[in-house]
MARROLUM-477473 format. One record per residue: x, y, z negated of N, C-alpha, C in turn. Coordinates in steps of 0.1 Angstrom, whole numbers, padded with zeros to 4 digits, always signed. Layout:
<pts>
XYZXYZXYZ...
</pts>
This chain:
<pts>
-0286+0326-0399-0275+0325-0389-0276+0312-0382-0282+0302-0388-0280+0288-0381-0294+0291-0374-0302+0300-0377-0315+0297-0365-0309+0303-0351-0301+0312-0353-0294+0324-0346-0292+0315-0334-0281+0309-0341-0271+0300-0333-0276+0288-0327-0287+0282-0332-0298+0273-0324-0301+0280-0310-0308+0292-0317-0318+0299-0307-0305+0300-0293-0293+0306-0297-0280+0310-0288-0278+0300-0280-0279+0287-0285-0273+0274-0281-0280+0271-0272-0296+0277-0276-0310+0265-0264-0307+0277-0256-0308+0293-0253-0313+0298-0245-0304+0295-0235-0292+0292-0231-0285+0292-0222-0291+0278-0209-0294+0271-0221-0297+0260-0216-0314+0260-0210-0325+0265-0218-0333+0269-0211-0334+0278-0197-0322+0287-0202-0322+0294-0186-0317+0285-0178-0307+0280-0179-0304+0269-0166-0316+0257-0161-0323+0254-0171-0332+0248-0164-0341+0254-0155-0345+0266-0156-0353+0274-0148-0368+0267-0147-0375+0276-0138-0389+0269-0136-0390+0259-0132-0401+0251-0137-0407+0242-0134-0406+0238-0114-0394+0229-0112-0393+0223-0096-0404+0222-0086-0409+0221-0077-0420+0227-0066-0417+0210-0062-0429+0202-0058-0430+0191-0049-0424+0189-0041-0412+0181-0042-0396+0176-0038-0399+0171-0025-0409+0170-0017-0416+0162-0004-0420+0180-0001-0415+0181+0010-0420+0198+0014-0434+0188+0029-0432+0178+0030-0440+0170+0043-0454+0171+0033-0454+0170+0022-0465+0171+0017-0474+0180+0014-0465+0188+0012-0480+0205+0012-0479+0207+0027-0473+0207+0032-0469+0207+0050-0484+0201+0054-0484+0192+0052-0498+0179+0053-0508+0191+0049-0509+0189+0036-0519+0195+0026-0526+0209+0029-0516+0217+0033-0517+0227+0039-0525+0227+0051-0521+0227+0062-0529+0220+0076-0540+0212+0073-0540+0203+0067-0554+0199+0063-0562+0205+0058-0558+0213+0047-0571+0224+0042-0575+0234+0054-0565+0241+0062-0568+0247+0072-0578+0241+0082-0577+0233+0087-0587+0225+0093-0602+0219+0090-0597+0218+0074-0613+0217+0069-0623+0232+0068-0613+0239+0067-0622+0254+0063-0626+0257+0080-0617+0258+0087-0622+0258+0100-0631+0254+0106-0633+0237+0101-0642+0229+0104-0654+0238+0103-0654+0238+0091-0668+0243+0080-0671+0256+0089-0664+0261+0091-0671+0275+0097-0672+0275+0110-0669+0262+0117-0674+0261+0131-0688+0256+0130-0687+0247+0124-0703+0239+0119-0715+0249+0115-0707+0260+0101-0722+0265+0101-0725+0274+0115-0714+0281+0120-0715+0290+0136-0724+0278+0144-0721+0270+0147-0732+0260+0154-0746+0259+0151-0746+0257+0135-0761+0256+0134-0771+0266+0130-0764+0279+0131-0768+0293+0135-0775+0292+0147-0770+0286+0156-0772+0289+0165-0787+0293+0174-0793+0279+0164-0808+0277+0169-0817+0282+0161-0810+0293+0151-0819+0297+0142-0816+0314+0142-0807+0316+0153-0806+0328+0153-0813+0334+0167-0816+0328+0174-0823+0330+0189-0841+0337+0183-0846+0345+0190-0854+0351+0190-0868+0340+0195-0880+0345+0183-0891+0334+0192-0885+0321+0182-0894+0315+0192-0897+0296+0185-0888+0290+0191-0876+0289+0193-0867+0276+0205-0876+0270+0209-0886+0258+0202-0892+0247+0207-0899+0251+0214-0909+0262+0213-0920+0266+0224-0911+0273+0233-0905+0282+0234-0893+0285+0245-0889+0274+0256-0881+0261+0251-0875+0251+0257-0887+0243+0262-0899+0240+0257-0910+0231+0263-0918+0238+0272-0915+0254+0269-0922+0260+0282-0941+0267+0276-0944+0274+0282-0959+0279+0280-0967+0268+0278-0972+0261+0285-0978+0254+0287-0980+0241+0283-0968+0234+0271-0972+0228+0267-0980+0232+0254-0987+0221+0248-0996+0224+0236-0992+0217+0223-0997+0228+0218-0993+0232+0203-0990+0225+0190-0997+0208+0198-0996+0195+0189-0978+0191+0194-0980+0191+0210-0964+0189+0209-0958+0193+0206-0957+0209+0202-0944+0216+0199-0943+0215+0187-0955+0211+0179-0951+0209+0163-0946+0197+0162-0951+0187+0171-0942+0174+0165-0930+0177+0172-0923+0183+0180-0909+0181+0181-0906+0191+0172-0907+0200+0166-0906+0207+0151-0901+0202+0142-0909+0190+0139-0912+0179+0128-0903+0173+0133-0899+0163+0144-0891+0159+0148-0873+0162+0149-0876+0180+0149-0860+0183+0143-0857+0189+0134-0868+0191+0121-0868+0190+0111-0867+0209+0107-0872+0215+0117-0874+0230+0120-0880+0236+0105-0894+0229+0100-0905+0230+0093-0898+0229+0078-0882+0224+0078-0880+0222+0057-0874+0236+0060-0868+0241+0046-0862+0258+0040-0850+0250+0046-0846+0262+0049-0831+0269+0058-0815+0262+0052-0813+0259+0037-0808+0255+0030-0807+0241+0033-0818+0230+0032-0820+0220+0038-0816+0216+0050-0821+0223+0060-0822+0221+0076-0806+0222+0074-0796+0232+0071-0784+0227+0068-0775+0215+0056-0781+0212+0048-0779+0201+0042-0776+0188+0056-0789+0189+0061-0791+0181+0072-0781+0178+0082-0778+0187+0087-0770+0194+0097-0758+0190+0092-0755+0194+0082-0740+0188+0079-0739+0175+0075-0747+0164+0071-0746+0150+0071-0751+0143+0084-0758+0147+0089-0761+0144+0107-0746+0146+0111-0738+0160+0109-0727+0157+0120-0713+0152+0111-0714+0150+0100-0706+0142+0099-0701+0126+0099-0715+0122+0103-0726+0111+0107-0723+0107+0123-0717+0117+0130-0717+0117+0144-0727+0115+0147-0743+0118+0141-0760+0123+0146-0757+0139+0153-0761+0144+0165-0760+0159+0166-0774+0161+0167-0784+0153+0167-0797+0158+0167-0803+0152+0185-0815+0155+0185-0824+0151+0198-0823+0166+0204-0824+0165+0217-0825+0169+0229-0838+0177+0231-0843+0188+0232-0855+0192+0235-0859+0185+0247-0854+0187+0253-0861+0188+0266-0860+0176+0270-0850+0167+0270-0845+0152+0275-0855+0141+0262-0857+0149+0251-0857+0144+0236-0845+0125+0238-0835+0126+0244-0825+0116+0243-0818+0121+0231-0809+0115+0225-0802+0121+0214-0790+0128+0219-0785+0137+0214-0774+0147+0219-0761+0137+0218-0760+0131+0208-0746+0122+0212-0747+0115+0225-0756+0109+0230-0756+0106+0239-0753+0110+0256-0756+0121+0249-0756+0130+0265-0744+0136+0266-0735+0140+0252-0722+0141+0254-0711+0129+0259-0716+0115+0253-0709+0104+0256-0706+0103+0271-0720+0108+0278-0719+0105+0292-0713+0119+0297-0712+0125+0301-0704+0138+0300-0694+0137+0297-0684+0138+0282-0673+0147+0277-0662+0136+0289-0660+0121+0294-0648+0118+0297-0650+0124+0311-0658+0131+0317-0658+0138+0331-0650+0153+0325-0654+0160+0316-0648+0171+0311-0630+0166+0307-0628+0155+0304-0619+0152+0298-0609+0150+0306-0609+0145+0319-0606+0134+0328-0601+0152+0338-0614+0164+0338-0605+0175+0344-0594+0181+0342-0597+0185+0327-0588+0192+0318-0576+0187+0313-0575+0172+0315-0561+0168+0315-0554+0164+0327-0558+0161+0337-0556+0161+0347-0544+0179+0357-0553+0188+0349-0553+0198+0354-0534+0201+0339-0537+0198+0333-0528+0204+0321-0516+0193+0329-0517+0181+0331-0503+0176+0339-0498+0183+0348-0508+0187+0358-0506+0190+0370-0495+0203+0363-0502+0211+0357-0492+0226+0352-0478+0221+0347-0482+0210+0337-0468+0209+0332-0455+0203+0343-0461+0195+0350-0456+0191+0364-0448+0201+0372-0456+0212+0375-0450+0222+0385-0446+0231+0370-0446+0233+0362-0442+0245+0357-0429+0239+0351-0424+0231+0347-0411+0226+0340-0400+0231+0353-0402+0218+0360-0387+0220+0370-0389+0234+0381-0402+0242+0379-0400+0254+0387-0392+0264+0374-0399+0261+0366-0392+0274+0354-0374+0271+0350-0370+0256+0350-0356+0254+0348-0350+0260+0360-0356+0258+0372-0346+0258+0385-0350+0273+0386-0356+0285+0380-0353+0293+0384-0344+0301+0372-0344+0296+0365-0335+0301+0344-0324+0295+0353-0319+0290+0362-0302+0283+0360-0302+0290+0375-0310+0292+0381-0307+0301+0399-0304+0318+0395-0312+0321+0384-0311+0334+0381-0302+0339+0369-0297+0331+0364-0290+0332+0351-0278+0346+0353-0275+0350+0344-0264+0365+0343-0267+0374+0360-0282+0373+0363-0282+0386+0372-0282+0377+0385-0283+0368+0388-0280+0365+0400-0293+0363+0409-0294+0363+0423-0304+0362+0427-0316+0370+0422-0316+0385+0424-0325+0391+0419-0339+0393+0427-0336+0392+0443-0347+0388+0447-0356+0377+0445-0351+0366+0443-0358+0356+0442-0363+0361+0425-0357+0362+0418-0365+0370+0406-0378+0376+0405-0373+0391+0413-0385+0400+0415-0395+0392+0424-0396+0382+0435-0407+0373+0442-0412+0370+0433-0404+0358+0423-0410+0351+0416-0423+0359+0405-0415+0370+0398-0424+0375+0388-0434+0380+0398-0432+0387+0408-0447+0391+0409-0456+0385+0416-0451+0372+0422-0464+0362+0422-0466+0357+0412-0461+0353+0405-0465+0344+0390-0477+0357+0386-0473+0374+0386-0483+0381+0377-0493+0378+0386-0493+0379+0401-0506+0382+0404-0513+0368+0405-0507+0354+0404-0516+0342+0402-0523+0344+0387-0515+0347+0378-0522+0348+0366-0527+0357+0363-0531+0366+0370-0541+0378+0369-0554+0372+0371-0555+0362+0384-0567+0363+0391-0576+0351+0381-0587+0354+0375-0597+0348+0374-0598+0332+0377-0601+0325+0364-0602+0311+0372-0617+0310+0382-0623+0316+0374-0639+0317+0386-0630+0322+0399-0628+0333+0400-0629+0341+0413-0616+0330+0421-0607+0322+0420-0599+0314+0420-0608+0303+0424-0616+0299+0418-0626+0290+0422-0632+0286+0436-0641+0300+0435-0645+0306+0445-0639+0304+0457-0629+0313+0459-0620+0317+0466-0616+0302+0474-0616+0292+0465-0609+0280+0470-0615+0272+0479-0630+0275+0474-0643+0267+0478-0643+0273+0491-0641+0282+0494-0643+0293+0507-0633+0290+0514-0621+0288+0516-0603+0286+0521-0612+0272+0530-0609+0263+0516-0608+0243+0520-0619+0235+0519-0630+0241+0521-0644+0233+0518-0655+0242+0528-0657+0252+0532-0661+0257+0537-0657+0263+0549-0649+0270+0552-0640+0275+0561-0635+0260+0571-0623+0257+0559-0617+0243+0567-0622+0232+0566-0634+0228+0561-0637+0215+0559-0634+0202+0557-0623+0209+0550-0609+0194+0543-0612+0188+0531-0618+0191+0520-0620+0190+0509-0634+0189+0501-0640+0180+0496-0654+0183+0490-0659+0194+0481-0670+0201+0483-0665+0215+0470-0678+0211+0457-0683+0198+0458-0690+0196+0444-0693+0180+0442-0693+0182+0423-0694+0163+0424-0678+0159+0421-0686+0148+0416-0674+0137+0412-0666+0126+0419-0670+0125+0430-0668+0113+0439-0652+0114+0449-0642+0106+0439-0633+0101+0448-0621+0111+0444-0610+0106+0447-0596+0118+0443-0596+0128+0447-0599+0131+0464-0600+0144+0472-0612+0152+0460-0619+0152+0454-0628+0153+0444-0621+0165+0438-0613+0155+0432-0603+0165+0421-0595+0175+0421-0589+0175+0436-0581+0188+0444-0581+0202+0437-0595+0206+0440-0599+0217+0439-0600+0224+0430-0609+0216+0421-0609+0223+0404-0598+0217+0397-0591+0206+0396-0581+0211+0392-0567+0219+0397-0567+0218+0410-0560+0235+0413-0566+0249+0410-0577+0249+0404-0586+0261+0403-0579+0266+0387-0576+0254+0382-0571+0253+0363-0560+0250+0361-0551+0246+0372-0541+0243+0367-0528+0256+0373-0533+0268+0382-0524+0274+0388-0521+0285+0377-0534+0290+0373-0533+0302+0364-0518+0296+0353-0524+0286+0343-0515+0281+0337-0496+0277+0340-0498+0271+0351-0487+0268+0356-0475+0280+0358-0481+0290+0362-0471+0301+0368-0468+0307+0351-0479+0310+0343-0479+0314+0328-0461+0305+0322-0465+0294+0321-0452+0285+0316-0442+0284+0321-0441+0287+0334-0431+0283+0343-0421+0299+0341-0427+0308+0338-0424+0323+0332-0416+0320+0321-0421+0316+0306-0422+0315+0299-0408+0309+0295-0413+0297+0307-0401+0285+0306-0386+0289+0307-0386+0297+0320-0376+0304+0327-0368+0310+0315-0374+0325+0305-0371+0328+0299-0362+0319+0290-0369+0311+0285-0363+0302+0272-0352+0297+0280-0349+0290+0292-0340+0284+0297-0324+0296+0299-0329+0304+0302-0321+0318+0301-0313+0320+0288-0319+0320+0279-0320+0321+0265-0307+0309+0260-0315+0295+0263-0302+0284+0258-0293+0283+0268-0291+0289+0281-0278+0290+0287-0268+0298+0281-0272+0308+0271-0259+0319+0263-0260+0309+0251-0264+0299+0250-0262+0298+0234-0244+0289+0233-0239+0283+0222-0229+0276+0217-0227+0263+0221-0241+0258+0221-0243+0242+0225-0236+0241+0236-0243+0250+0248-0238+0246+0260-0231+0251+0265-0219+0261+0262-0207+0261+0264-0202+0251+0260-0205+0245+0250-0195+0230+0244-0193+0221+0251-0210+0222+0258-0213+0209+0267-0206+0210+0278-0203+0227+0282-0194+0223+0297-0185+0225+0294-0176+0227+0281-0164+0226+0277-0158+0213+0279-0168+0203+0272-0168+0190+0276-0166+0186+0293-0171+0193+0302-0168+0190+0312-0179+0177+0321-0190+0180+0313-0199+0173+0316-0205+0177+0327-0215+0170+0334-0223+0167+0350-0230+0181+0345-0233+0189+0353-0237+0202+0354-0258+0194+0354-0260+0181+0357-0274+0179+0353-0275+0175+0341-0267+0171+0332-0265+0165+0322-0267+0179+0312-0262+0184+0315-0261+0204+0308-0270+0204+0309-0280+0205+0320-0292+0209+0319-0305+0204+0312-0301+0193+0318-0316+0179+0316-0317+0177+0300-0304+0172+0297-0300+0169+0283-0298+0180+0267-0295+0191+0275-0293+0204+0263-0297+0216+0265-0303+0219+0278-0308+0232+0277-0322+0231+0277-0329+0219+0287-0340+0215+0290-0350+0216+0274-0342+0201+0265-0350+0202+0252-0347+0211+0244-0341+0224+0244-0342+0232+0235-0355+0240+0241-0350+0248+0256-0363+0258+0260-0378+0253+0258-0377+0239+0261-0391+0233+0258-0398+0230+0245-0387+0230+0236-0394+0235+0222-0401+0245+0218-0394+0261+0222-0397+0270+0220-0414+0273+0231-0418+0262+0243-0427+0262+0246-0437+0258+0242-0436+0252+0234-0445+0236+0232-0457+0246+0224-0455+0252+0215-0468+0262+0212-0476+0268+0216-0468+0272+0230-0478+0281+0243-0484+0266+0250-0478+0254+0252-0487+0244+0262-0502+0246+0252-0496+0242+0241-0508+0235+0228-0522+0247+0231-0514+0265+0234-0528+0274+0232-0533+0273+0251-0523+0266+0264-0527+0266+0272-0539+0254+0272-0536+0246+0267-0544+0233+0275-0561+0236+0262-0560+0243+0251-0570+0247+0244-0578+0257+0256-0571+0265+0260-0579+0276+0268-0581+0267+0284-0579+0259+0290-0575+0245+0299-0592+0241+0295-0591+0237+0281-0607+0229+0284-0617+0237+0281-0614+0251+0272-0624+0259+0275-0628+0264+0288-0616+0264+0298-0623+0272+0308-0628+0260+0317-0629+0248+0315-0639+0237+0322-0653+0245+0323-0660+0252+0316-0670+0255+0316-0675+0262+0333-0665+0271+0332-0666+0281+0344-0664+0270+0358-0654+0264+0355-0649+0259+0368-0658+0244+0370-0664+0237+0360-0671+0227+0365-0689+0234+0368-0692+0245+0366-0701+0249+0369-0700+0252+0390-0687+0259+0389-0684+0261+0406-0686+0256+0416-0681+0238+0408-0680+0228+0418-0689+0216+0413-0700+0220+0404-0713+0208+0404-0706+0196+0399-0691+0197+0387-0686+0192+0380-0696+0182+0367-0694+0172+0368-0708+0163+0358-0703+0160+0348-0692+0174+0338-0691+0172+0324-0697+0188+0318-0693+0187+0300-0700+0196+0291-0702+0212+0297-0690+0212+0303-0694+0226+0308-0706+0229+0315-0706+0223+0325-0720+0223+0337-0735+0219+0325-0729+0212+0314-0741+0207+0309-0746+0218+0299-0738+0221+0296-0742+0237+0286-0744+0247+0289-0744+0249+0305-0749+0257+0304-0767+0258+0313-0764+0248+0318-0778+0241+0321-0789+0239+0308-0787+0239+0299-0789+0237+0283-0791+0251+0278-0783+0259+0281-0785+0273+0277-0799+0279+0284-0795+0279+0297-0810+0279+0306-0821+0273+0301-0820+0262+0300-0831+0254+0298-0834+0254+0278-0832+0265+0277-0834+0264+0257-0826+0255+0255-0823+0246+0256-0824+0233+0245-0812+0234+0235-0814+0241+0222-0803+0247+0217-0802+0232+0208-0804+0224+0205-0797+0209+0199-0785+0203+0208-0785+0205+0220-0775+0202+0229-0767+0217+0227-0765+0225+0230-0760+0239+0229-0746+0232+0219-0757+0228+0209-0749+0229+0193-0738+0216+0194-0742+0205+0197-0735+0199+0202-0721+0200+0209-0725+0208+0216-0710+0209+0230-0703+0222+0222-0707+0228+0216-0702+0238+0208-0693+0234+0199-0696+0221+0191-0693+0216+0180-0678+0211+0189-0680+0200+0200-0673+0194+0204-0662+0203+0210-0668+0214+0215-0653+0220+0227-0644+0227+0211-0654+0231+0204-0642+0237+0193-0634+0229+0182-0638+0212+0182-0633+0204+0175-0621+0204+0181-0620+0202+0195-0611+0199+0200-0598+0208+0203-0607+0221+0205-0594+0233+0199-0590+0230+0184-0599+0226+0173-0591+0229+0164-0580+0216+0163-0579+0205+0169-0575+0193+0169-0560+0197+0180-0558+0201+0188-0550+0207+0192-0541+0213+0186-0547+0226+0184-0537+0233+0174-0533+0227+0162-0537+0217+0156-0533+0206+0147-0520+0193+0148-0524+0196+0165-0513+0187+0167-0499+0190+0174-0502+0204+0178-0491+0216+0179-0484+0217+0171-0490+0218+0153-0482+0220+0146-0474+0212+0135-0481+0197+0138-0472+0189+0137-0461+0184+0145-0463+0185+0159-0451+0181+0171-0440+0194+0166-0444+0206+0164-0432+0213+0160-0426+0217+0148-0436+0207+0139-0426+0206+0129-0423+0193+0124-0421+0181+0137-0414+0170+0139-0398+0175+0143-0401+0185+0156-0390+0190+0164-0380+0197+0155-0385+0207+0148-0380+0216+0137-0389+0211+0125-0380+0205+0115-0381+0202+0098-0383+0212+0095-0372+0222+0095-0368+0232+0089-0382+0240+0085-0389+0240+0098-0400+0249+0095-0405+0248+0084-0411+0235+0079-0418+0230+0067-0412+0234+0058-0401+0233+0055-0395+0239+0044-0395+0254+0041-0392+0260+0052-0394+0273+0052-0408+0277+0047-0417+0271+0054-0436+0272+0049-0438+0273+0042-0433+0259+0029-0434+0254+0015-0432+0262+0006
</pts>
């Protein structure tokens, strides 16, 4: 009986303790989490890269140097990029080279690939962000001013205008957009330069070429969400209060709708510098795009690997920092994750 009554005494008390408590910091597996995600991603962008030059048909090296050269040089640039150890190795390599910031030598330039990125990526860099302001610039105060012009039905024309140029800008191709532009203000009108780097009028073009698709995308997007926090609680309170009808807006509808954006900017400005490729090729743009694919052409799959490495580091660095800005904005989330 007295074991009985022991046993009686602890279980209640065991039950109330329940399981073992979960890591009282939810910021912590939050971290931990994302960070593993990132390394696994890593890893599988790296080995996708160094596939690359081992999955092409033929010799790369005799390919990239062309017929004609001989057979002493193609083995020493072989030897040189270490083609000649087992497959196992050559990635051993490969992953302490790039985590080394080494991406290997250049067939064709034989310069080293970091190098050729250095001079390149701030021309790629300098488009693509340039071009992602420009959107966020026109797409914020076009998407608020039309969520508070259109709000409960109003102005339905300007509505239906809006949607269906927004669909049909964001339908069209950034190439054919490209194009299209080079033909308008560079050729036609002769207002504009249509290749190269030289000078602000420079930038016009391709970054209107990258920033319109995007911009009309958000400005949509935006609208909606602004729609959205006009029915909410907050801002009835706010104009309960009797506050500046910009104050309503700027102050409590603005940063809510823009929250709920901030994960579409993060997947725009990712697809922003991927599509540098197309659009700095149009306009004889002197960053990675133009250079990869010049590189593609010309074999030289050590550069390939390189800019491969780089354009998808930087998506995955992006979406990294998407998901920490919104779960600065919203805690809750993390906890919810945890």
């Amino acid at each position: 009986m007295t074991e009985i009554s022991q046993a009686a005494a602890a279980g209640p008390l065991t039950a109330a303790a329940g399981p073992a408590p979960r890591s009282a910091n939810p910021w912590l597996r939050f971290g931990a989490r994302r960070l593993g995600q990132l390394l696994v991603s890593a890893l599988v962008l790296i080995t996708a890269s160094f596939l690359i030059i081992h999955l092409v048909p033929g010799d790369p090296v005799r390919a990239a140097l062309g017929l004609n050269a001989s057979q002493q040089v193609v083995d020493a640039r072989r030897a040189q990029l270490g083609l000649n150890n087992p497959l196992w190795l050559q990635y051993v390599d490969y992953l302490r080279n790039v985590f080394t910031g080494r991406f290997g030598t250049s067939i064709t330039s034989g310069l080293p690939v970091s190098q050729v990125i250095g001079q390149r990526l701030p021309a790629t860099l300098e488009l693509a962000g340039y071009s992602f302001l420009v959107a966020i610039a026109v797409a914020v105060p076009l998407g608020l001013t039309l969520g508070v012009a259109t709000r409960g039905g109003r102005r339905r024309g300007a509505e239906l205008a809006f949607t269906s140029v927004s669909i049909l800008l964001a339908a069209i191709p950034g190439f054919l957009l490209s194009v299209g532009l080079v033909y308008v203000f560079g050729v036609t009108l002769h207002w504009l330069p249509v290749a190269g780097q030289s000078g602000f009028s420079s930038y016009i073009l391709p970054v209107a070429s990258m920033a319109v698709g995007p911009a009309v995308v958000l400005a949509r997007i935006l609208r909606i969400e602004v729609l959205s926090a006009l029915r909410a609680d907050y801002v009835r309170t706010a104009r309960a209060k009797r506050l500046p009808a910009w104050k309503v807006y700027l102050l409590h509808v603005l940063p809510n709708a823009l929250t709920a954006t901030l994960t579409i900017c993060g997947l725009l400005l990712a697809a922003m510098i991927a599509g540098t490729v197309l659009v700095e090729n149009v306009f004889a743009w002197p960053g990675l795009g133009s250079t990869i694919v010049a590189s593609i052409i010309a074999k030289d799959y050590p550069v390939v690997q390189g800019i491969v490495l780089v354009y998808g580091t930087g998506v995955l660095l992006i979406n990294l920092i998407v998901d920490v800005a919104l779960a600065l904005l919203d805690p809750r989330s993390t906890i919810r994750e945890s």
